[in-house]
N, C-alpha and C positions, 0 to 999 in steps of 0.2 A: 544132721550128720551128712555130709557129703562125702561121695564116694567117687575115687579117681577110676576105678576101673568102668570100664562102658560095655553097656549090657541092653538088648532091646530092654522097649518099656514095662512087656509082660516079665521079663526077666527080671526087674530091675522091681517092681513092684511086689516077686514074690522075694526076694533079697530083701528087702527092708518091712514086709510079711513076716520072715524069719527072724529077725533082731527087734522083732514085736511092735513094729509101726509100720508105715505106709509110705506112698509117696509124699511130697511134700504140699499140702494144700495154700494157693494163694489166693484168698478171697478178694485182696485190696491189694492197692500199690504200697500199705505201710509190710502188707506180710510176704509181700515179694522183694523186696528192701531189705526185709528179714534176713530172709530165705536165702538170699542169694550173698549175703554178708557174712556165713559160714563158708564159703568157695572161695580159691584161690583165686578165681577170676568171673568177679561178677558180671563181667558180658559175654561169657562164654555159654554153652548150650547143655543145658542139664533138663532131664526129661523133671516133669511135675504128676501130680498126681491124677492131675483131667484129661477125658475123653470123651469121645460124642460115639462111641462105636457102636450104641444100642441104635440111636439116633441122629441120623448127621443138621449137626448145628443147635444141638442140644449138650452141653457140656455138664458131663457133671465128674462128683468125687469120687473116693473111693465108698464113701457109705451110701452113696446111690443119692446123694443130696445136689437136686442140681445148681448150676453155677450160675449167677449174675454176674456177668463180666461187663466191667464198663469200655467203653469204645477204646480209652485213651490206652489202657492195659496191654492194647495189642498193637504188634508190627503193625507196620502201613500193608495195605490190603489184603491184612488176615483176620481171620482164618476163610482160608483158599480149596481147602480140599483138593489140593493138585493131582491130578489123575486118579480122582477120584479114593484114595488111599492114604489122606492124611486124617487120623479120629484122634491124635494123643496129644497131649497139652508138650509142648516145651520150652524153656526159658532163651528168647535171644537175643542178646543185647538190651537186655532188662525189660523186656518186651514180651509178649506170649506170642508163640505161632503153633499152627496145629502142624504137625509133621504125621512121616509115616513109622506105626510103632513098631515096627521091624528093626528098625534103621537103632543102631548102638552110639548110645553117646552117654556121658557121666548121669548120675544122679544124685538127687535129696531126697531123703529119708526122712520121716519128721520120726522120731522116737515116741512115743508115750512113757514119762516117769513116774 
């Protein structure tokens, strides 16, 4: 489920907490395909469910499960941790980049049914 309104990522993960699921987890390029095929606009910027904020460069989920990200997954020379303040996964241009999870932009929700 993707959501038009934009909300930091802590915001935005307990919003889709409340409608009983999560961020939206991409483990592979087939579930980022997915993922991003409910959005009006698949190269636009929607937070996801990873962060490295325990750990920087350590990415994991919401169930504490960490992430195998392959190289190809992400932006050209991401993840950057620009001023030291990027820990949150977000989607861009069907790409991953770590950004800073303060910063409000749309998101996916993955529902459990």
């Amino acid at each position: 489920m993707q959501k038009d309104e934009q909300k930091t990522w802590f915001q935005a993960r307990g919003d889709c907490e409340t409608l009983g699921g999560f961020l939206v987890t991409t483990n592979t390029r087939n579930d980022m395909t997915a993922a991003l095929a409910v959005t009006p606009n698949p190269d636009g910027n929607y937070w996801l469910g990873g962060n490295d904020i325990e750990t920087e460069g350590v990415f994991t989920w919401h169930s504490g499960e960490r992430q195998t990200i392959d190289s190809n997954m992400w932006y050209p020379n991401q993840p950057d941790n620009l001023d030291n303040n990027e820990h949150c996964l977000l989607s861009y241009l069907r790409k991953l980049n770590d950004f800073s999870c303060s910063q409000s932009r749309k998101y996916i929700c993955e529902i459990l049914l």
